[in-house]
N, C-alpha and C positions, 0 to 999 in steps of 0.2 A: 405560537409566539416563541420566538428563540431564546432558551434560557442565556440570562445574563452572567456573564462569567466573571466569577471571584475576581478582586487584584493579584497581581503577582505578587504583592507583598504576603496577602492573607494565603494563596496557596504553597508559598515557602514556608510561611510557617507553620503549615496543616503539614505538610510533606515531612518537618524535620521534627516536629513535635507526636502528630498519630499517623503513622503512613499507610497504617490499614483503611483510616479515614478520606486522606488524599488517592487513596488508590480506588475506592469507591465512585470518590467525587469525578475522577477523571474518567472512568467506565461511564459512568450515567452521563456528562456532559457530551462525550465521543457517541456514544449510545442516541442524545437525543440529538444534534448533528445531522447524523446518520438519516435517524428517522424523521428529518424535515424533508430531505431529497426526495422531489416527488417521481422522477424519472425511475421506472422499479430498475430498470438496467444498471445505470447509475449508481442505484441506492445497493444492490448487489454488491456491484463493483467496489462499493467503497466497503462493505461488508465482507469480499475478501481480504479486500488490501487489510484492512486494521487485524483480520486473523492474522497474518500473517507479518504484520509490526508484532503481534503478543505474541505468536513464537518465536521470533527471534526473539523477544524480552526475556521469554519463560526460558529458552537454550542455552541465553548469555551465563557466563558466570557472576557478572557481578551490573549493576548498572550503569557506571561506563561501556563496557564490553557491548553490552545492551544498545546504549547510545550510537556507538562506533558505527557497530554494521546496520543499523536503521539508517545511520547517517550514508554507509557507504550504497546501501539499499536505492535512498532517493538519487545520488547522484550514477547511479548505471542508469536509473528511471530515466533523469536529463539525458546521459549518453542519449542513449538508445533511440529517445523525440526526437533531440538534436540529430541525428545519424538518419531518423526517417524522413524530416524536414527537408534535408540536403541529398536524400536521395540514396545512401548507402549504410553500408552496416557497418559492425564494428570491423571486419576485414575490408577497406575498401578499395581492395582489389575482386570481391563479392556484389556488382550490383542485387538492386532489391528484386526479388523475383514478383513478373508482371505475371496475367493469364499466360502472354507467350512465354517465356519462361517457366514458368511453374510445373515442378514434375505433375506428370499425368502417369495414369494407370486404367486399365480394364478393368470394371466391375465385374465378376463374376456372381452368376447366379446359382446358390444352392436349390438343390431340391429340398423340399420340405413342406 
């Protein structure tokens, strides 16, 4: 069953009042999220992504800075879908590489 999330009001005011508390609250609600995804691939995936929100958090200097590039974070995310969807990348003088396209190489076999 999906935990029920606080109001916005009640978690501003946890946030500016014990922010040790709001920062708990926010890990265990992201935490359980997470672990509703029944897809394990999925539920992986979303297990890197949020690593990787908290270090950008833990690297920022301060919590805007934080904000900023999480923010700029998701929109290269957009690019990038946007850019798949239509078929080219962010140079698109670059199409997307197909099988034909796509460098190939020789497998070599070690002895051992």
């Amino acid at each position: 069953m999906p935990t029920k999330l606080p109001s916005f009001e009640v978690m501003a005011h946890l946030a500016k009042t014990d922010p040790p508390a709001f920062e708990a609250m926010r890990k265990k609600l992201t935490q359980d999220a997470i672990a509703r995804v029944r897809n394990d691939v999925r539920r992986r995936r979303l297990q890197g992504l949020q690593f990787q929100i908290d270090m950008e958090r833990r690297k920022s200097a301060n919590p805007l800075a934080g904000c900023i590039r999480i923010s700029q974070m998701m929109s290269e995310s957009l690019l990038e879908l946007h850019q798949a969807l239509n078929g080219h990348l962010k140079d698109s003088s670059r199409p997307l590489l197909t099988d034909a396209t796509a460098p190939s190489a020789k497998v070599l076999k070690f002895p051992g």
